[in-house]
C-alpha positions as CSV (number, residue, x, y, z in Angstrom):
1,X,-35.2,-40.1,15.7
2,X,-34.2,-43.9,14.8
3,X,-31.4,-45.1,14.3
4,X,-31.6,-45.4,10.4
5,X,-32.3,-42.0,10.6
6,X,-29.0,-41.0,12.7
7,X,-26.9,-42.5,9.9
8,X,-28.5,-41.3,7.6
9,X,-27.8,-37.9,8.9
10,X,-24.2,-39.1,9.1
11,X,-23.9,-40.6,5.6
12,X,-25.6,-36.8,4.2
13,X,-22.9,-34.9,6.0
14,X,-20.5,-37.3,4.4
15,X,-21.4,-37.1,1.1
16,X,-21.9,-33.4,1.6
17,X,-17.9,-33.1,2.7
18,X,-16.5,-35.2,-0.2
19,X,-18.3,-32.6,-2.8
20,X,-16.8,-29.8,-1.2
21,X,-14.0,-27.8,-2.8
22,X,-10.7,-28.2,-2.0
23,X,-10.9,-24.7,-0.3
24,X,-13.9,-25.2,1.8
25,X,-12.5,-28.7,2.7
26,X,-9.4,-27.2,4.3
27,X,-11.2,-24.4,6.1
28,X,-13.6,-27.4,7.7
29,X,-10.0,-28.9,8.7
30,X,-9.0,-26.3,10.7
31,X,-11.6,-26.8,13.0
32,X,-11.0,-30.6,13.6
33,X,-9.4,-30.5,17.1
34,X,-12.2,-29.0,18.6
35,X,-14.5,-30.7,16.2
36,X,-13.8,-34.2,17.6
37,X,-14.0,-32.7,21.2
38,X,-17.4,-31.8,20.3
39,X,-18.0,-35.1,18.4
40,X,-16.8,-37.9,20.3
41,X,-19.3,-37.3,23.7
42,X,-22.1,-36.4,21.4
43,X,-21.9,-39.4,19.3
44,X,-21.2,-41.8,22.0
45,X,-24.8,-40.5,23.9
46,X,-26.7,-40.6,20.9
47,X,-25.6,-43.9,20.6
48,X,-26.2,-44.5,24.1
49,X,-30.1,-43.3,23.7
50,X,-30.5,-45.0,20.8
51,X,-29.1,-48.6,21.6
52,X,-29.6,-48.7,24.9
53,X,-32.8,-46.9,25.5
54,X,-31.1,-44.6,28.3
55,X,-33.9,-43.0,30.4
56,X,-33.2,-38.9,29.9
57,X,-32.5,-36.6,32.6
58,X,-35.4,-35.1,34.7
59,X,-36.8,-32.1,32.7
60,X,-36.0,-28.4,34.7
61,X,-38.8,-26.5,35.6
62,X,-37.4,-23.5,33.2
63,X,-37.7,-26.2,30.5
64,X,-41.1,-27.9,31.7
65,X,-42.5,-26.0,28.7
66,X,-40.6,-27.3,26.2
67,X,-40.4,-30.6,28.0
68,X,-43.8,-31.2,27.8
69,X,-44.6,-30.3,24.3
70,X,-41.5,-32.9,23.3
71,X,-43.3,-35.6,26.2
72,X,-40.4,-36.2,27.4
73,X,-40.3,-38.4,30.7
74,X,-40.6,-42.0,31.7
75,X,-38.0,-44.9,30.0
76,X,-40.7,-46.5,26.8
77,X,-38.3,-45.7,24.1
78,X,-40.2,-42.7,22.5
79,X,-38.8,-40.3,25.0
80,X,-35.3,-41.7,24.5
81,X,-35.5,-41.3,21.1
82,X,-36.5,-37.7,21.1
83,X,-33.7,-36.7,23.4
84,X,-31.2,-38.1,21.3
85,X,-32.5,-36.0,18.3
86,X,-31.9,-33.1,20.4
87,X,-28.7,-34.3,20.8
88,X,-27.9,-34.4,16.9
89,X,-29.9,-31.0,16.9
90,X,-27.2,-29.4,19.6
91,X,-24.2,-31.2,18.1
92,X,-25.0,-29.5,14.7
93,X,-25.5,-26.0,16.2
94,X,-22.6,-26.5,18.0
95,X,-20.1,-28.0,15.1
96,X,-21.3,-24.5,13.1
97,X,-20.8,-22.4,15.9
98,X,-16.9,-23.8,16.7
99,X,-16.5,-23.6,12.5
100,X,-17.5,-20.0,12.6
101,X,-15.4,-18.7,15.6
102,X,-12.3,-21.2,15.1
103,X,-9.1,-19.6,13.7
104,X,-6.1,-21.5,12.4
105,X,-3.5,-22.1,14.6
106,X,0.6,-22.4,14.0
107,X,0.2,-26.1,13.9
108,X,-2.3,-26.2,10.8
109,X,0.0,-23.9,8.7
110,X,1.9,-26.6,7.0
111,X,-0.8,-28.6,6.1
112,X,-2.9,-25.2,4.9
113,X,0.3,-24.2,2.9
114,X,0.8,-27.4,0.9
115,X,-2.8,-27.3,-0.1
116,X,-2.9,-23.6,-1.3
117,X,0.3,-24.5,-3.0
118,X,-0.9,-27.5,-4.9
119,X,-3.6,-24.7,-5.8
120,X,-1.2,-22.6,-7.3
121,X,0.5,-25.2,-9.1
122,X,-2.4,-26.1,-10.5
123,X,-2.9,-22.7,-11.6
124,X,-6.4,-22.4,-9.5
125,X,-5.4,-19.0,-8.6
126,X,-9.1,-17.7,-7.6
127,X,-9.7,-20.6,-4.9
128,X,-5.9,-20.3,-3.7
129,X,-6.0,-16.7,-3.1
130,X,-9.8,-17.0,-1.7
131,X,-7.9,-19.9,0.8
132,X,-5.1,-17.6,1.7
133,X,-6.8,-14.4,2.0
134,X,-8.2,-14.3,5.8
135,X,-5.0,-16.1,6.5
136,X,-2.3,-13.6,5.4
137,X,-1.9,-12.2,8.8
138,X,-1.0,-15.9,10.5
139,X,1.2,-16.6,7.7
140,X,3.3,-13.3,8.1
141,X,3.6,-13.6,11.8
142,X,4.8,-17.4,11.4
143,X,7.0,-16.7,8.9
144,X,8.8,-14.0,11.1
145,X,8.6,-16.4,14.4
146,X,5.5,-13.7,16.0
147,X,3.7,-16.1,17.2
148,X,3.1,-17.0,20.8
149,X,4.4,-20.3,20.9
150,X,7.6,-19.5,18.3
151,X,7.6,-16.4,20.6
152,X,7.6,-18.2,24.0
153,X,9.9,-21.0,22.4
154,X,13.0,-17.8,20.9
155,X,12.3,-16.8,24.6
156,X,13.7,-19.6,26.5
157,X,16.2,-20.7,24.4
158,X,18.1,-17.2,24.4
159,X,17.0,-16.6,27.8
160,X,20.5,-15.7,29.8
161,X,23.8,-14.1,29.4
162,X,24.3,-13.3,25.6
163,X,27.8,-14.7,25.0
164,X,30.6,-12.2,25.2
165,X,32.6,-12.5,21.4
166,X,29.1,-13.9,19.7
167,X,27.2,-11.7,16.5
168,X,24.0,-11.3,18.7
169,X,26.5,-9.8,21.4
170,X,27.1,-7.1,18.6
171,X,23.7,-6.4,17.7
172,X,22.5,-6.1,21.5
173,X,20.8,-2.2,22.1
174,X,20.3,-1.0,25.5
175,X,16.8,-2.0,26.8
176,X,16.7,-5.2,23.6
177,X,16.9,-7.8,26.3
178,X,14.5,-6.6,29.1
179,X,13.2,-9.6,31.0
180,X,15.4,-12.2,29.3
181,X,17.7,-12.8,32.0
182,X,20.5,-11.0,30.8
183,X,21.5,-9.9,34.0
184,X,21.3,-13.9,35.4
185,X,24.5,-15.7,36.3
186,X,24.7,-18.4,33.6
187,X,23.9,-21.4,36.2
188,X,20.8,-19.8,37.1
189,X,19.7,-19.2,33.6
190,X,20.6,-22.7,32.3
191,X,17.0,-24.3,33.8
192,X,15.3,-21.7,32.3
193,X,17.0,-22.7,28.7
194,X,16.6,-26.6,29.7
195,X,12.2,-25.9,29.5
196,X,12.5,-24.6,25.7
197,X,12.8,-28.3,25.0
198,X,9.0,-28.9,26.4
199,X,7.6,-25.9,23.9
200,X,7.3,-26.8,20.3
201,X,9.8,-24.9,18.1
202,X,7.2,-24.0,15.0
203,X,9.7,-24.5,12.6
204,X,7.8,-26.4,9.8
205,X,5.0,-24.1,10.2
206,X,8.0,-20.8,10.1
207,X,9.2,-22.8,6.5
208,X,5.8,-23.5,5.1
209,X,4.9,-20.1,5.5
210,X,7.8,-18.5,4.4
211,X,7.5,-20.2,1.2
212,X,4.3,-19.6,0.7
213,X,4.1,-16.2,0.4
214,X,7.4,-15.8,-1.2
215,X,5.9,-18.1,-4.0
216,X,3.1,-15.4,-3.7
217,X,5.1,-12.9,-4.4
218,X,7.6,-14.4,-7.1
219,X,5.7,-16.7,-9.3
220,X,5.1,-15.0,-12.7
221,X,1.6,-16.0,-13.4
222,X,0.3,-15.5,-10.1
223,X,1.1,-11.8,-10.2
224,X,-0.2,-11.2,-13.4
225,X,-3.4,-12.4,-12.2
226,X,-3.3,-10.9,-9.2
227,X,-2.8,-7.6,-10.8
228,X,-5.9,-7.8,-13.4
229,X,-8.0,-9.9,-11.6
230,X,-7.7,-9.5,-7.8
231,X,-5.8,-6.9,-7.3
232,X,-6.9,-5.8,-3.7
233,X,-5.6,-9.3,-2.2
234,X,-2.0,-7.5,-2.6
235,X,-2.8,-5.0,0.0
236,X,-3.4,-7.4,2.6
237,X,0.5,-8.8,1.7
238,X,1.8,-5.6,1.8
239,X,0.3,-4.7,4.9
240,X,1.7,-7.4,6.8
241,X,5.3,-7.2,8.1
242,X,6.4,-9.5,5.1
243,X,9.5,-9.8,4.1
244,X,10.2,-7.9,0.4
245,X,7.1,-6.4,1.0
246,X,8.0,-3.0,-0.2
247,X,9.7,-4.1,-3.3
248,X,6.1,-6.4,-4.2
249,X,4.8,-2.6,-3.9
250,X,6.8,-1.4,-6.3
251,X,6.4,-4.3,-9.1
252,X,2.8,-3.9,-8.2
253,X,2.4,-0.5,-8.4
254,X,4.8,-0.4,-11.6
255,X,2.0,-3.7,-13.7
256,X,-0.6,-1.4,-12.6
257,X,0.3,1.7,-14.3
258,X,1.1,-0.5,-17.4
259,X,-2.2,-0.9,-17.8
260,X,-4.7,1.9,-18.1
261,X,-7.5,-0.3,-17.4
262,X,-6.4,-1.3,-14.2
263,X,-7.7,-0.3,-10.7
264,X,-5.7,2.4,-10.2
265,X,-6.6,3.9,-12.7
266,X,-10.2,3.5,-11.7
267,X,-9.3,4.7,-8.5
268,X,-7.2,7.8,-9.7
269,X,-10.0,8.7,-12.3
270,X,-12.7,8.8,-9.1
271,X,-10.6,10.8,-6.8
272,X,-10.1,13.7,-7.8
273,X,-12.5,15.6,-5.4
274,X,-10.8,17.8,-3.1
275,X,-10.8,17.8,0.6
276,X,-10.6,21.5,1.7
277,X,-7.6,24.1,0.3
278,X,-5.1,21.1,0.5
279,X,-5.6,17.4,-0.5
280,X,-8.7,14.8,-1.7
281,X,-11.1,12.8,-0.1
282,X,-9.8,9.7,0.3
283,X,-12.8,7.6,0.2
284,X,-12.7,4.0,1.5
285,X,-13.7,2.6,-1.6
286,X,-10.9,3.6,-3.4
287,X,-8.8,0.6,-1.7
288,X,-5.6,1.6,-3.1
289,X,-5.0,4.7,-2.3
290,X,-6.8,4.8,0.8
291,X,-4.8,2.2,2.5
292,X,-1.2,4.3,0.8
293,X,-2.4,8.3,1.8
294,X,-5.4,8.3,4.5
295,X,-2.0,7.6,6.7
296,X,1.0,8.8,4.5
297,X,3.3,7.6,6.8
298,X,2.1,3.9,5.0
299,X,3.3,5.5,2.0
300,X,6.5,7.0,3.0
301,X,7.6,4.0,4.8
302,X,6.8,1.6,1.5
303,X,8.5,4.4,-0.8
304,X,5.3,4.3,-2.7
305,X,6.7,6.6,-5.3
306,X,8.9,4.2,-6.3
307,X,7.2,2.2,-8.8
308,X,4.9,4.6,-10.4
309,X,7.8,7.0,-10.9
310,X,10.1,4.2,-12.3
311,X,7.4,2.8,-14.5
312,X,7.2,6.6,-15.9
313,X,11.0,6.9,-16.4
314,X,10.9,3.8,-18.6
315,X,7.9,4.6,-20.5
316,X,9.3,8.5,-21.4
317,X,12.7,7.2,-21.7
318,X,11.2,4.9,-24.9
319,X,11.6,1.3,-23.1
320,X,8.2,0.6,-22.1
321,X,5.7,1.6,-25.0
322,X,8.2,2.9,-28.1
323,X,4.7,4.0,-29.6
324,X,4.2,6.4,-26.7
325,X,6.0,9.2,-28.2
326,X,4.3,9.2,-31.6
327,X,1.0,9.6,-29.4
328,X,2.3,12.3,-27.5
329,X,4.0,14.5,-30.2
330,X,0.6,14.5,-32.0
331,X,-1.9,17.0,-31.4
332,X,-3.7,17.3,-28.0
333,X,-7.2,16.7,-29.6
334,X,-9.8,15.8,-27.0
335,X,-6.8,15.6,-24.2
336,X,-9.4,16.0,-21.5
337,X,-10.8,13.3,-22.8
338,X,-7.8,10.9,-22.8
339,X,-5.9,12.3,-19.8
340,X,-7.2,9.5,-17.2
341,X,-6.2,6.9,-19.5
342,X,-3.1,8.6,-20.0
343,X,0.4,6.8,-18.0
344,X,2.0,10.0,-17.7
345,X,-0.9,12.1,-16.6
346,X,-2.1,9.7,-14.4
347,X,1.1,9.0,-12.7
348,X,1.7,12.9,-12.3
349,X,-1.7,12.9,-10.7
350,X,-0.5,10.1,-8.3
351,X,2.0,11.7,-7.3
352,X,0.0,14.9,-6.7
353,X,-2.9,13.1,-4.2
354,X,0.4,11.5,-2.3
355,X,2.3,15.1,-1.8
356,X,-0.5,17.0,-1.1
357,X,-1.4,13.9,1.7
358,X,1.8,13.5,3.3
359,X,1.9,17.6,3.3
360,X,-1.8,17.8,4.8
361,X,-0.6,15.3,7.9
362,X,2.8,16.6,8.9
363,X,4.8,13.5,7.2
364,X,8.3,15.4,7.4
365,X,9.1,13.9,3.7
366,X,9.6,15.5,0.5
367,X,7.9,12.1,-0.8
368,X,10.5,12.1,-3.8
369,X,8.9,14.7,-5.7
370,X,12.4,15.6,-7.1
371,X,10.8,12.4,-9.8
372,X,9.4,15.5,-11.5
373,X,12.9,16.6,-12.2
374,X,13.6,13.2,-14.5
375,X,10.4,13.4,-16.0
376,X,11.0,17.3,-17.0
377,X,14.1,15.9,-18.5
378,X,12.7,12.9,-20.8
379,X,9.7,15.2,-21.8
380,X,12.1,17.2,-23.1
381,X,14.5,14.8,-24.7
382,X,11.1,13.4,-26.6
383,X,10.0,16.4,-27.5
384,X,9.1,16.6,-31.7
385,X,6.4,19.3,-32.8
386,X,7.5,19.4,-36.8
387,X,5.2,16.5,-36.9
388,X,2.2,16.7,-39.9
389,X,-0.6,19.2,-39.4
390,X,0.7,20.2,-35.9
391,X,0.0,24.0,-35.3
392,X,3.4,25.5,-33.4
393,X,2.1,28.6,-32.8
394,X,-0.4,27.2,-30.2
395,X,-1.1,27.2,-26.8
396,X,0.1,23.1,-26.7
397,X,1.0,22.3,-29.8
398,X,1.3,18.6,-28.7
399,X,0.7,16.4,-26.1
400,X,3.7,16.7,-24.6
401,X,3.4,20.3,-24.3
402,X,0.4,19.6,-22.4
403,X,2.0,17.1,-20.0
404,X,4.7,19.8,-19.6
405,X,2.3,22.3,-18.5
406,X,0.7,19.9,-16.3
407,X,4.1,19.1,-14.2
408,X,5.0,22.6,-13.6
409,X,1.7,23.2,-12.9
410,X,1.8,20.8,-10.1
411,X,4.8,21.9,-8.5
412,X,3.7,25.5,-8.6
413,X,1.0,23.7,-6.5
414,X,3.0,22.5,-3.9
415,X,5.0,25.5,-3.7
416,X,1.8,27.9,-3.0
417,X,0.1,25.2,-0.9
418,X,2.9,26.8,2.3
419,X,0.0,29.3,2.4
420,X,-2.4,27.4,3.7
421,X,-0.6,25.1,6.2
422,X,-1.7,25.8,9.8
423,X,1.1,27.9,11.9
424,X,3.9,25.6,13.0
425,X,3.4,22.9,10.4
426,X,6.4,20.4,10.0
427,X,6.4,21.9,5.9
428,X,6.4,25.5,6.7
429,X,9.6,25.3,8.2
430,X,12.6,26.9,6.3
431,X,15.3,24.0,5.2
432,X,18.5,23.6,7.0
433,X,19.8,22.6,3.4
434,X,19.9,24.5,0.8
435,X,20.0,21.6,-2.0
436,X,17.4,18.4,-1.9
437,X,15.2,19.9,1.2
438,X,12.7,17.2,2.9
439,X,10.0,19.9,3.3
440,X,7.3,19.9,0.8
441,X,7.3,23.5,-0.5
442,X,10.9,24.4,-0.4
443,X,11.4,21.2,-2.4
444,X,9.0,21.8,-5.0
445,X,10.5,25.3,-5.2
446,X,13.7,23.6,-5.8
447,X,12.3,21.0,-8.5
448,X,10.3,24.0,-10.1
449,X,13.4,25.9,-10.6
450,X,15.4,22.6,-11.8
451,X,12.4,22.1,-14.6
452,X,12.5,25.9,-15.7
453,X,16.2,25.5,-16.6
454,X,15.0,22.6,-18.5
455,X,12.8,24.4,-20.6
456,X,14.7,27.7,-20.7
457,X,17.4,25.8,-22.4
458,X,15.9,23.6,-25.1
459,X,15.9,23.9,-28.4
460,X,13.2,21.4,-28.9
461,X,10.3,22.9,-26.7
462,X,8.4,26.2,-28.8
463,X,8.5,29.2,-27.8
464,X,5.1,29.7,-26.5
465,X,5.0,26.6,-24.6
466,X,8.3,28.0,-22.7
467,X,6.4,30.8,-22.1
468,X,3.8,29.5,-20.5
469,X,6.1,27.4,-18.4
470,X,8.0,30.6,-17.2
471,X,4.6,32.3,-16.1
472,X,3.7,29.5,-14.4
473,X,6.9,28.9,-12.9
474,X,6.9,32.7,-11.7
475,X,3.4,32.7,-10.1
476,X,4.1,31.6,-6.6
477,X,6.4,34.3,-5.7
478,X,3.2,37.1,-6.4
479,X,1.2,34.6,-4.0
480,X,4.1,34.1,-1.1
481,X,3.3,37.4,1.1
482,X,6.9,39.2,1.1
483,X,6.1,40.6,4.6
484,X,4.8,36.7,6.3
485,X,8.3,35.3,8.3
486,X,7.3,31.5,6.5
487,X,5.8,32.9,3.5
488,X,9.0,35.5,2.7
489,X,11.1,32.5,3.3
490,X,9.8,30.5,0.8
491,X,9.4,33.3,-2.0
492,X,13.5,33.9,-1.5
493,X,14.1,30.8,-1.4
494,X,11.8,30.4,-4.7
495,X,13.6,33.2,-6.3
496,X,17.2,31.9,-5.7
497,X,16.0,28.3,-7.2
498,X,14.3,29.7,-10.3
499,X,17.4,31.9,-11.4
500,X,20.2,29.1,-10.6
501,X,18.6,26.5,-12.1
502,X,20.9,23.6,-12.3
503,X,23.9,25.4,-11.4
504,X,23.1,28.1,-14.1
505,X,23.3,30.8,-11.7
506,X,26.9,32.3,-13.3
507,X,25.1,31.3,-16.7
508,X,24.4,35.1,-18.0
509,X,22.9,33.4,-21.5
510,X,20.0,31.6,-19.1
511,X,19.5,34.8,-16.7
512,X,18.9,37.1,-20.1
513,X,16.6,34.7,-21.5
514,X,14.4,34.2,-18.0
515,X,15.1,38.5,-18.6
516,X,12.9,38.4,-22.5
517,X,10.6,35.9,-20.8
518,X,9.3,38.3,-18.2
519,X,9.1,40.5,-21.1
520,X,7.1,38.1,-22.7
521,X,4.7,38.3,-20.0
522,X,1.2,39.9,-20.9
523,X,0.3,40.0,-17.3
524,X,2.8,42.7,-16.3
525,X,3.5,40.5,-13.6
526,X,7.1,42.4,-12.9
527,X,5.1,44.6,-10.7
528,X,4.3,42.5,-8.4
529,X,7.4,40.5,-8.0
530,X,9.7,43.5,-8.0
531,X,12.2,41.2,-5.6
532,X,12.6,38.7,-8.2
533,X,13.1,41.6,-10.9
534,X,15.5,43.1,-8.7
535,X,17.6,39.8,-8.2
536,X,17.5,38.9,-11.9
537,X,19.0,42.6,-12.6
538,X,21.8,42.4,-10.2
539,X,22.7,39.1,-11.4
540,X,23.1,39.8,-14.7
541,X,24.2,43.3,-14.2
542,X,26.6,41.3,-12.2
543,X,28.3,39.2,-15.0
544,X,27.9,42.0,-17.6
């Protein structure tokens, strides 16, 4: 290789670097400490073999192969030459192999936040997000002082007594401080304190990366794109120990069911294959909710619940969508059709893979099913079947109806699913509460009694709709064995929450109508749920 050609080289690689995007750019600047270690002895050689003609070292006899198909040997300048192309060949093997196994470091945060936020500002969201993506985890750590050097740094300078009257002395826990010199004399621990000075303190990359992901997480326009267009970057944020990571879950969560087109709804619409007598296959490619249920712990600990059931609340309380309601007091043409694109069936179906999850693992959580309650409520309040051409004699008359069905439905789910828990499962145990109880089962029971008051008492819901509630409502206690210690807990417990309702236990005007309603029942169910007879007897017998 001549000389000529050497720059050459060097102009190409040059010319290549200024066309590069502002995101590949930065990623190549990551990589320039050990870049110019790499650089500096390479070039100066080259140079060396070039200018002066150097004579190269004696070939190996491993090599005596390759050294003798390249000629190499004796000090004319063709030999010298060659080697220094070998050189360039080895310096750009090894500036690709230190660009591929390189990571970014504390001390390149500020300058890697400033240019994804001069991104952002420029509203280049896909090459910001495609910067700060493999990033997220370094940003998170440096923003909560986790890494080593900010680590190493917090270390020394607290290292010693903690002072006796100060706000850290009142935090302190047993076994907080171990190895941290609590225990020194304070002129022993002093030195230790004096080296923090010698150990940078990461504070302008702690800053830069604080503010970069709460601009992440706050700016307007970011998040809407985010949402519709790359909505699986969130879960990286939201895995990460961020702070107000939880409450990005919920605004996420909440944009996402706002728009049926969304991912989760994709997700949702391609999950629903069941995994066994209790839960769905999570499958990987579902993002989403694989990352919220395969562990349901994630879920529990980011309240996932949150902002789907909010988002619900809103839409059936009229604030979201005020056409909603006309849609769902029409008439349930081609529901099955609709349902995935549907808020409130989709939502309810949320919440169904997430309980049946956290109940499958052993999450002790009720996983705020008691949402169900609220929702019971505002279907209710909606309610309107005197609509044109509506047929209120039927099955579902409207929409709503349907949705109705489809909640109690669910929680006569979770109620029955104690049945197939394995022996000594965190949710077959019986509640030391009787009101709000964290285990799945006896909470649902509780909810499904709170939502049969609901629609016991309305004067909106028809009559066969309420119907069909009540015998849904009632089916678990014929599947709960009376005779099973777990299962005989549950049906009591069952019974007691479907004839107090909300407190309507004393209520003898509720108790005779749940009375016609098992009436009503065409199954001649009363036989096989002569407890629950029995109890609804003495109760009203009681106040008669």
């Amino acid at each position: 290789m001549t000389l000529d050609g050497f720059l050459t080289i060097l102009a190409l690689a040059a010319a290549i670097y200024a066309v590069l995007s502002p995101v590949q750019r930065q990623r190549v600047s990551l990589t320039w400490r050990p870049q110019l270690v790499l650089a500096v002895p390479m070039f100066g050689l080259i140079i060396g073999f070039e200018l002066q003609d150097w004579s190269p070292p004696p070939c190996s006899f491993a090599l005596s192969q390759v050294c003798r198909g390249l000629v190499l040997g004796g000090a004319e300048p063709g030999p010298a030459r060659k080697f220094a192309f070998l050189l360039a060949c080895a310096w750009l093997f090894g500036a690709v192999a230190l660009h591929a196994v390189s990571k970014p470091t504390l001390a390149s945060v500020p300058s890697f936040a400033k240019v994804a936020t001069t991104l952002i500002d420029e509203e280049r969201y896909g090459d910001a997000l495609e910067l700060i993506q493999p990033h997220i985890a370094l940003l998170a750590h440096a923003s909560r002082r986790r890494c080593a050097r900010q680590r190493l740094r917090d270390w020394l300078e607290e290292f010693g007594p903690t002072p006796e009257h100060s706000f850290r002395r009142y935090l302190l826990r047993p076994g907080t401080r171990r190895y941290s010199g609590e225990g020194w004399p304070e002129w022993a621990a002093a030195p230790v304190r004096w080296m923090a000075r010698f150990v940078p303190a990461g504070r302008r990359g702690e800053s830069a990366a604080g503010d970069l992901l709460q601009l992440l997480m706050n700016s307007p326009k970011l998040f809407d794109y985010i949402v519709s267009r790359r909505p699986y970057f969130s879960l990286g944020l939201i895995r990460e120990p961020i702070y107000g990571g939880a409450e990005f879950l919920e605004r996420f969560l909440g944009e996402l069911m706002r728009r049926p087109g969304s991912a989760l709804y994709q997700e949702i619409a391609t999950n629903d294959r069941s995994e066994g007598l209790i839960g769905y296959h999570l499958s990987e490619r579902n993002r989403i909710l694989h990352f919220l249920f395969a562990d349901a712990k994630v879920a529990e600990e980011l309240s996932a619940w949150q902002g789907v059931g909010d988002y619900l609340k809103r839409l059936l309380g009229g604030d979201e969508r005020p056409e909603y309601w006309a849609w769902l007091n029409g008439q349930p043409d081609w529901f099955e059709r609709d349902q995935l694109r549907d808020p409130t069936y989709v939502g309810m179906f949320f919440f169904d893979i997430m309980v049946s999850a956290a109940a499958k693992q052993g999450v002790g959580y009720h996983m705020w099913l008691y949402y169900f309650t609220s929702f019971a409520d505002l279907l209710e309040d909606g309610y309107d079947s005197s609509g044109a051409g509506i047929d209120r004699t039927a099955e579902f008359p409207t929409r709503a109806a349907r949705l109705l069905y489809e909640l109690v439905s669910h929680l006569a789910a979770w109620v029955g699913m104690l049945r197939h828990l394995p022996e000594g499962a965190v949710h077959r145990r019986a509640p030391d509460r009787r009101d709000n109880p964290a285990t799945i089962p006896f909470a649902a029971a509780q909810a499904l009694g709170r939502v049969l008051s609901v629609a016991v008492g309305s004067r909106k819901v028809d009559e066969g709709v309420v119907q069909t509630l009540h015998d849904v409502a009632i089916r678990p206690i014929k599947e709960l064995h009376p005779d099973d210690g777990d299962q005989s807990a549950l049906r009591a417990y069952l019974i007691d929450a479907l004839l107090s309702g909300r407190g309507r236990s004393t209520d003898l005007g509720y108790l005779t109508r749940l009375a016609e309603l098992l009436d009503g029942n065409d199954d001649l169910i009363e036989y096989e749920i002569p407890d629950y007879v029995s109890a609804l007897t003495m109760r009203i017998n009681g106040m008669g």
